[in-house]
C-alpha positions, 0 to 999 in steps of 0.5 A: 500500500502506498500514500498519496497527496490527493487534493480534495477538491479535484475529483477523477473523471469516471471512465465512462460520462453519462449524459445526466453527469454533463447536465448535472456539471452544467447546471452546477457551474450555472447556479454558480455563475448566477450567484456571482462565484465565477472564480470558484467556476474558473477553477474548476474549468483549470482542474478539470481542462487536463482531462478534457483529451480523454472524454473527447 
């Protein structure tokens, strides 16, 4: 068994996306943009921009 420094707030993309997850994102970063939390939106568009390769 080994450890591993794992940030929290960066979660592992699923092996496979199921719609309701896309819709689900997207409505999450909406409510979030309309509450006026854009830089919490904007990291996590940078967490997650490394993975974009593998879902498309």
């Amino acid at each position: 068994m080994s450890d591993a420094n794992i940030k929290k707030e960066i979660y592992r993309m699923p092996p496979k996306l199921e719609f309701s997850q896309v819709t689900g994102m997207a409505l999450s970063m909406t409510k979030l943009m309309l509450n006026g939390r854009m830089a919490e939106v904007f990291d996590t568009v940078k967490a997650n921009y490394k993975h974009l390769k593998d879902v498309l």
